[in-house]
Every structure is written in structure tokens, then in C-alpha cells.
C-alpha positions as CSV (number, residue, x, y, z in Angstrom):
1,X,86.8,49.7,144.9
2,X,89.2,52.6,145.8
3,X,88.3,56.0,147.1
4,X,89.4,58.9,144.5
5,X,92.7,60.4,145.6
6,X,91.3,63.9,146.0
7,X,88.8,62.5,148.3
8,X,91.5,60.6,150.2
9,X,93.6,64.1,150.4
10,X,90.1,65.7,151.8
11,X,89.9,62.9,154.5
12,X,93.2,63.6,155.9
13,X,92.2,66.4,157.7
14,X,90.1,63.7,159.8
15,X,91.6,61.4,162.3
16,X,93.3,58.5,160.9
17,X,90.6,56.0,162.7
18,X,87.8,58.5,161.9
19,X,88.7,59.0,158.0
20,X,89.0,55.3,157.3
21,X,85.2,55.2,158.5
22,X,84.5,57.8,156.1
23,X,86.6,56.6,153.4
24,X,84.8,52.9,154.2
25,X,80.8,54.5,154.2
26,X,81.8,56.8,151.0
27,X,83.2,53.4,148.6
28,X,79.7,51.7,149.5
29,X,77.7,55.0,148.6
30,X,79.7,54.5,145.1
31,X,79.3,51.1,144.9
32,X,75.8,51.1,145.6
33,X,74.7,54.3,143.9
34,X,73.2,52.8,140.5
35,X,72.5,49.4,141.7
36,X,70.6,49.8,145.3
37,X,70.3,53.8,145.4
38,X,68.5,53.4,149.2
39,X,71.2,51.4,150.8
40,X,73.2,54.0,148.9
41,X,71.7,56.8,150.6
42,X,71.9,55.2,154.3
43,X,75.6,54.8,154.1
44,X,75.7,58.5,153.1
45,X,74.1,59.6,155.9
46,X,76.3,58.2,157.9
47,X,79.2,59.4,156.5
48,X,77.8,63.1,156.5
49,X,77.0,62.1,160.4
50,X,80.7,61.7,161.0
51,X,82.1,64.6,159.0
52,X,79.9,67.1,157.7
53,X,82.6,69.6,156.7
54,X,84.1,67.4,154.3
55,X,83.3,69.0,150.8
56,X,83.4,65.3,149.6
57,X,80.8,63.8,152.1
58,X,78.5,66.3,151.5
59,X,78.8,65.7,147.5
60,X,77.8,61.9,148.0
61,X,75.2,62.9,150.3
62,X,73.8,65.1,147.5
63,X,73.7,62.5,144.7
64,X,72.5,59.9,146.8
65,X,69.6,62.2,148.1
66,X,69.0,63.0,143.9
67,X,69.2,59.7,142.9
68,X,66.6,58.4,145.5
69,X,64.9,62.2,144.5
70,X,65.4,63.7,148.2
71,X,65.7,66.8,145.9
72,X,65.5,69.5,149.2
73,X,68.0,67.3,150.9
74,X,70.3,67.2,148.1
75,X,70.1,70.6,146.8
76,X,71.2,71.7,150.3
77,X,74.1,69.3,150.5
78,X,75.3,70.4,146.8
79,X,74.8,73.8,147.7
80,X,76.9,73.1,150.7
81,X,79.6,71.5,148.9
82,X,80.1,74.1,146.2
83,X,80.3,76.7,148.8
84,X,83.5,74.9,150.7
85,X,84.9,74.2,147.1
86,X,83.9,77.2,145.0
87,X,83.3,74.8,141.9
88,X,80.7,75.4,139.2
89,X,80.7,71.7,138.3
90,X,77.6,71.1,140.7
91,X,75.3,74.1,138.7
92,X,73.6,71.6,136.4
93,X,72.6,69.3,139.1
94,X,71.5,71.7,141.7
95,X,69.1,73.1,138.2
96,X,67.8,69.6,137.7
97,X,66.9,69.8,141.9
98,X,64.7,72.6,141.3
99,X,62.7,70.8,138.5
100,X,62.9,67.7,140.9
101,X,60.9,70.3,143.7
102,X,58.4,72.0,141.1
103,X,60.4,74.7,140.2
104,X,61.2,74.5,136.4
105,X,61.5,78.3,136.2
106,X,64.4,78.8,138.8
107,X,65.8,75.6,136.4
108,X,65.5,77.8,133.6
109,X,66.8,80.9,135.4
110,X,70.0,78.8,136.2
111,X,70.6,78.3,132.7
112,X,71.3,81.6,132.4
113,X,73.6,82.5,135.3
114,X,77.3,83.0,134.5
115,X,78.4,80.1,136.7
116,X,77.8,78.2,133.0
117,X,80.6,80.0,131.7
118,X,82.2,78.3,134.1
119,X,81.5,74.8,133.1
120,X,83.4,72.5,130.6
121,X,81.9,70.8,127.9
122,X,80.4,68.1,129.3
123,X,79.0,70.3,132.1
124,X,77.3,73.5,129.3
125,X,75.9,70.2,127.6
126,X,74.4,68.6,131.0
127,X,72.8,72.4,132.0
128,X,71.5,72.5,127.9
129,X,69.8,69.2,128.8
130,X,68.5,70.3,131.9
131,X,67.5,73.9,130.4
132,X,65.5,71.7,127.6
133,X,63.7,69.4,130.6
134,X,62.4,72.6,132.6
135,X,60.9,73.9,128.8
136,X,59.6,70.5,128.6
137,X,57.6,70.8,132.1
138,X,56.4,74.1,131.8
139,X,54.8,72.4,128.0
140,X,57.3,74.3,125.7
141,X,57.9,71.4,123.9
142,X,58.7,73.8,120.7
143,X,61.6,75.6,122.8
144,X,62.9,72.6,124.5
145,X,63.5,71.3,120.8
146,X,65.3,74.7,120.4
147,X,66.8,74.8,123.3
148,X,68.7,71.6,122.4
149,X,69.8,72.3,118.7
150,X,73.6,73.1,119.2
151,X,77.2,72.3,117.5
152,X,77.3,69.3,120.0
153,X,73.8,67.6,118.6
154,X,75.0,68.3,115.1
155,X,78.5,66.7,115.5
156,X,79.1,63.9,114.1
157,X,81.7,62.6,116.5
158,X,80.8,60.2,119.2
159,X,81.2,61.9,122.9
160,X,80.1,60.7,126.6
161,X,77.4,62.7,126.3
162,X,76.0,62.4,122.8
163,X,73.3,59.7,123.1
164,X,71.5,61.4,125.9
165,X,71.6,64.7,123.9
166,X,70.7,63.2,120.8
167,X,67.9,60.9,123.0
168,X,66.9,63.9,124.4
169,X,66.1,66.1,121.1
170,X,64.2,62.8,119.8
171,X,61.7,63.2,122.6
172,X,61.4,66.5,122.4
173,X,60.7,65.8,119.2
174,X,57.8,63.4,120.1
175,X,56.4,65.6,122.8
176,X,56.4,68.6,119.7
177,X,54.6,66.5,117.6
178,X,57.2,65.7,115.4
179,X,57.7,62.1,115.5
180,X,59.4,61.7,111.6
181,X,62.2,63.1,113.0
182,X,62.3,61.7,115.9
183,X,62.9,58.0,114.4
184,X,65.9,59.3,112.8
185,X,67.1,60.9,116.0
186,X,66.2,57.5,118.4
187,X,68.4,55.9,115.4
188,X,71.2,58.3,115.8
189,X,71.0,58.0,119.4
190,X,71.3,54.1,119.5
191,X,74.1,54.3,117.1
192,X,76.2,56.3,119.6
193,X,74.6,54.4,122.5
194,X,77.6,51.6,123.0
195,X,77.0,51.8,127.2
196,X,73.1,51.0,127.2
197,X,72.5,54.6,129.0
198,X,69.5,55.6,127.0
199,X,66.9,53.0,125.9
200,X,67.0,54.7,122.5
201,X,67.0,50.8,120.7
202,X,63.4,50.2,122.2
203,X,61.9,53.6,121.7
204,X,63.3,53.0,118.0
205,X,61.4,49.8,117.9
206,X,58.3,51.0,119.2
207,X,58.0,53.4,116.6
208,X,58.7,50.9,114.0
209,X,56.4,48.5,115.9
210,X,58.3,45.5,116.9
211,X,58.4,43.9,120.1
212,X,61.7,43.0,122.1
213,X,62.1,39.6,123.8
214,X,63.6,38.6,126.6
215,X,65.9,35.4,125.6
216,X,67.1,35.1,129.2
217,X,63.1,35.0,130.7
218,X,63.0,31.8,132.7
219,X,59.3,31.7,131.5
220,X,60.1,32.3,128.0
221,X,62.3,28.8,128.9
222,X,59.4,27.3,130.5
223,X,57.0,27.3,127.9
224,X,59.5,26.6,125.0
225,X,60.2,23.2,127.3
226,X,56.5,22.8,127.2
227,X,56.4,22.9,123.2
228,X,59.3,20.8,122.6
229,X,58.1,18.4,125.3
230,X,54.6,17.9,123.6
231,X,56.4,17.9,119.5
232,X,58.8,15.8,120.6
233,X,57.4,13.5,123.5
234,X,58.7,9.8,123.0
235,X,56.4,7.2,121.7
236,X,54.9,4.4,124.5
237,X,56.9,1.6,124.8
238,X,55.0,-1.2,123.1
239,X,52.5,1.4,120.4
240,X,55.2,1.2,118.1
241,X,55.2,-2.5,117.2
242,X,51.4,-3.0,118.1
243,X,50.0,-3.7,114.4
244,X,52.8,-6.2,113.7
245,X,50.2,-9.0,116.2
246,X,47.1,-8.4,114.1
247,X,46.3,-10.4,111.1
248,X,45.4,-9.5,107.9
249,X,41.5,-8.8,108.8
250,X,42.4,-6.8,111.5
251,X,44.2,-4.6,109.9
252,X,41.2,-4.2,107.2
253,X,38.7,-3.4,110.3
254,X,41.3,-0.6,111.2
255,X,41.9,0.9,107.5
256,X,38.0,1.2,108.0
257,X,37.3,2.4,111.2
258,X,39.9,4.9,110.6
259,X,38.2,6.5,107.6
260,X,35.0,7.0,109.6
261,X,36.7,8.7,112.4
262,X,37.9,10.9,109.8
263,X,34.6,11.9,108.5
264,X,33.1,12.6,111.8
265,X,35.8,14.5,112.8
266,X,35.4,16.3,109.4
267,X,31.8,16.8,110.5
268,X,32.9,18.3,113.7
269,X,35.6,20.9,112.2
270,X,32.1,22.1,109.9
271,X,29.8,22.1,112.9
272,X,32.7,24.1,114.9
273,X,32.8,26.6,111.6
274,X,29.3,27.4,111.4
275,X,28.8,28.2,115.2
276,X,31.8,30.5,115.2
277,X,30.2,32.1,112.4
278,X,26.9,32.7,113.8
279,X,28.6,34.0,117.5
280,X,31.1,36.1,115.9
281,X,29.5,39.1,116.0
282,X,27.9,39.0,119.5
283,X,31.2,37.9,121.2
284,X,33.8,39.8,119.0
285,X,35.6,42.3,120.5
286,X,37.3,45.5,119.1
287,X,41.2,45.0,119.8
288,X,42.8,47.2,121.9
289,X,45.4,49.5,120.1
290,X,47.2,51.0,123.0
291,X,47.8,54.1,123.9
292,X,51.8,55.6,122.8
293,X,52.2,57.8,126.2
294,X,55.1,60.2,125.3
295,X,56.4,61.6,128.8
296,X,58.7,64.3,129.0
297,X,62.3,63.4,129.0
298,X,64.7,64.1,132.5
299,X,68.4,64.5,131.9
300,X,71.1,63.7,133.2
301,X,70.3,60.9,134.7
302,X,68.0,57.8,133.9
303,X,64.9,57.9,132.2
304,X,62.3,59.1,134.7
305,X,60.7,62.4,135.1
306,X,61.3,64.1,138.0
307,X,57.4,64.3,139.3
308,X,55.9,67.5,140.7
309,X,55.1,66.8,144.5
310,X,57.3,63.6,144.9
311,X,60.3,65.9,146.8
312,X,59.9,67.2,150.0
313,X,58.2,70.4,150.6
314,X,60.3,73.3,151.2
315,X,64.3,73.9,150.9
316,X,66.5,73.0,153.9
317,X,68.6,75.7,155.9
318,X,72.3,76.3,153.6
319,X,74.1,75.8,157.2
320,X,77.4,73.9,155.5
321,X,78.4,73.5,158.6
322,X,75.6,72.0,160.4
323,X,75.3,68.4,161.9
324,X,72.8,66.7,159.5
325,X,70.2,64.4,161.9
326,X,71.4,60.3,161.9
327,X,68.2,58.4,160.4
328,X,69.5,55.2,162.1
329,X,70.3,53.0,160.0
330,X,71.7,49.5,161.0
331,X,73.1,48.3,157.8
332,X,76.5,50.8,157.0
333,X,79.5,50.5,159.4
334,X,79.5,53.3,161.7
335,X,82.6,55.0,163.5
């Protein structure tokens, strides 16, 4: 994986030995950011360790803080960057911070700053996301489905971000009460979904009540091995060709033992039937029809809800220039 060349031309205000170690700790916070978000966040530490007035260091520092939901640490090191850059492209993000800390209503109040103006297309959808999400925590589900309704949900045309949005109105939907429409829009958003980032498919199932299956469970193997195994087991060597020793009054004493095992097994079955009659109503229980939990939606990223009191308490100090602390960690390379 290659660093982008705007970070490269960023590091070359570093020492040449200095900005390869950067350049080295800042390709395994991207390659590590989606699949193993912790190890993701160690390298970035290090990285900010070793240049902390690099716009880009402190902008992988941010998102690995969000993804691992260090919100207070990573609204300070977006803050930081956007200050040495001067870009809006950070806004949404830092909004979806505040939910992240408790704060829906600063979110919300973000929404409406003019740094949106700012933002491209992709960035006015990503702050309308995060504008419905803070409506969604503060339980105006009816204005979060407002909130969303725009040209860009009513488009027909397929863009990067149209299966969140359109995921997004359909649980809005839900969380309104409106779950009619929602099906339609879980459908919509699957259609667009090519990239599996939403799990629009599954929540589409769940309304329609079917039940994915995992072909590639290794238990799901198992027990199919089990099945075949018992339909399929080969006969004992030998049982095959048994009957062809006996003689003609053997075989008779067979025929006739045979029919009497079926008729006491035929007693049995009619035994078995009249006791599970009798004990059906002491032992029966009532099925369990499960709960549908509906939890408000969190965009952009992936399907959790950032959760009140999981982020650190408090906001860190906006010094851009400050040495963040090293939290020693052995695994990333260190200069």
C-alpha cells in the first residue's frame, strides 16, 4: 500500500529518515483501519508521537481515535488538523464526535454553521446524515425522517453515498413508526448497495421474516456430514447376503417374527401418542416471539450507535501544536 501523494508532499518537511517512519506507521494505520481498528490506533499514536505538526498525522490520529470511539481524542486531533489546513471537509466528522460524547445538540448546531457551504456533495450529504442521527438521539424520530428527505434520497441515480442515505431514511422510518415504508426503502437501499456497506439485505429479510444462512459455517458442514453419514452409511460387510444361508423355513419364521415386531412397535407409536396427549398441556410452553429492537441509526460509518457515556469525559486542550503522550505500544515500528 502506498502513502497518498499529498501526504508524501506533507512529510517532506520531515527528515528524510524521520518521514519514512511516518510515512511507514501512517500505511499500517490505513491498512489496519477497518480490519483491526486497535492496532490501527497504536500505530497512530506513534506516528503523532513523531510529528505532531503534520496536518496529515493528526488526521489519521483522528479517525483511528473515531473508529475505536476515542471521540475527545479525536475531535481534538480533527480539530487540530483543520486548523493547520483550513478545510471544511473534517465538519461532518468532528459533528458525529459530539454525538459520539453526548452532545447531539452541538451535532445539530453544526449542521447549521456555514462551514457546510463549504462542503461538496458527498460531504452536505455525510453532515445531513449526521444532522438526522443527533434528531434520532434526542427521540425526534419525526424530524430525523425530515431531516433526510432531499434531491439526493429522491434520485434515482446510484452514488457512493446513496445506500447509507437511503439505509438511513429506512430506519428512521422504523424508529417513526413507519415500518411500510421502510421495507421499500431497506429494498432500495440493497439495490444500490453493490459494496456490502449497509446490511440493508438482512434488515430487508427480517421484515419479511426469513432467516440468512451461513453456507461457509464449519458447523453448518459438520452436521450436514452427520446427516449424510447416518442416510448414507454403508451396509456391514456380510448383512447383505445373510438370508441367502437360510432355508425355506427359516425364512417363513422371519416373514413372521417380522410382522409381530411390527405390531408392537405399532402398539408403542399409540402408547407414545396418548401420553403426549395427556402431558401436553402441563409441559407446553408458549413460544418465544422475540423482540424486533429498532436502534437508532449512526452515520457515516458502520452500523453502531455511538453510546452516551462510552467516550471519555471532557474535550482535550485544541494545542495543535502539542506533543501528544506515547501510550507505549510495542507492536508499530518506531523512529
Amino acid at each position: 500500500m502506498e502513502i497518498d501523494a499529498d501526504v508524501r508532499q506533507e512529510l517532506k518537511s520531515l527528515p528524510k529518515t524521520l518521514a519514512d517512519d511516518v510515512a511507514r506507521n501512517l500505511v499500517m494505520v490505513a491498512r489496519l483501519l477497518d480490519s483491526e481498528p486497535e492496532q490501527a490506533y497504536d500505530y497512530s499514536r506513534v506516528a503523532l508521537r513523531l510529528a505532531s505538526r503534520v496536518a496529515a498525522v493528526r488526521e489519521a490520529a483522528g479517525f483511528a481515535s473515531y473508529v475505536t470511539e476515542r471521540y475527545s481524542e479525536a475531535l481534538t486531533e480533527f480539530r487540530a488538523a483543520r486548523r493547520m489546513t483550513g478545510r471544511a471537509d473534517l465538519w461532518p466528522v468532528m459533528a458525529d464526535c459530539e454525538r459520539g460524547l453526548g452532545r447531539p445538540e452541538r451535532a445539530l448546531a453544526m449542521a447549521g454553521e456555514p462551514e457546510v457551504k463549504q462542503l461538496d456533495k458527498a460531504g452536505q450529504v455525510e453532515m445531513r446524515l449526521v444532522a438526522a442521527g443527533a434528531r434520532s438521539d434526542m427521540g425526534q424520530f419525526d424530524a430525523a425522517v425530515v431531516t433526510l428527505q432531499s434531491p439526493e434520497l429522491a434520485s434515482n441515480s446510484v452514488q457512493p453515498w446513496t445506500a447509507r442515505l437511503r439505509y438511513a431514511y429506512a430506519e428512521a422510518l422504523i424508529a417513526a413508526g413507519r415500518a411500510d415504508e421502510a421495507r421499500d426503502w431497506f429494498s432500495k437501499a440493497a439495490d444500490a448497495d453493490q459494496e456490502g456497506v449497509t446490511n440493508a439485505a438482512e434488515r430487508l429479510a427480517e421484515i419479511d421474516g426469513l432467516e440468512f444462512v451461513d453456507a461457509l459455517d464449519p458447523e453448518m458442514d459438520e452436521d450436514d456430514d452427520a446427516v449424510e453419514g447416518g442416510a448414507d452409511a454403508a451396509p456391514v460387510e456380510g448383512a447383505v447376503d445373510a438370508e441367502d444361508d437360510l432355508d425355506e423355513d427359516d425364512l417363513d419364521d422371519l416373514d413372521e417374527a417380522d410382522d409381530l415386531d411390527e405390531a408392537d412397535d405399532a402398539e408403542d407409536d399409540e402408547h407414545d401418542k396418548a401420553e403426549a396427549s395427556d402431558g401436553a398441556s402441563a409441559d407446553e410452553e408458549p413460544a418465544d416471539r422475540g423482540a424486533f429492537l429498532n436502534s437508532p441509526f449512526r452515520e457515516p460509518g458502520t452500523e453502531a450507535v455511538p453510546a452516551e457515556g462510552k467516550a471519555e469525559a471532557g474535550e482535550k486542550a485544541e494545542d495543535a501544536a502539542g506533543e501528544p503522550a506515547d501510550r507505549g505500544q510495542d507492536g508499530p515500528a518506531q523512529g
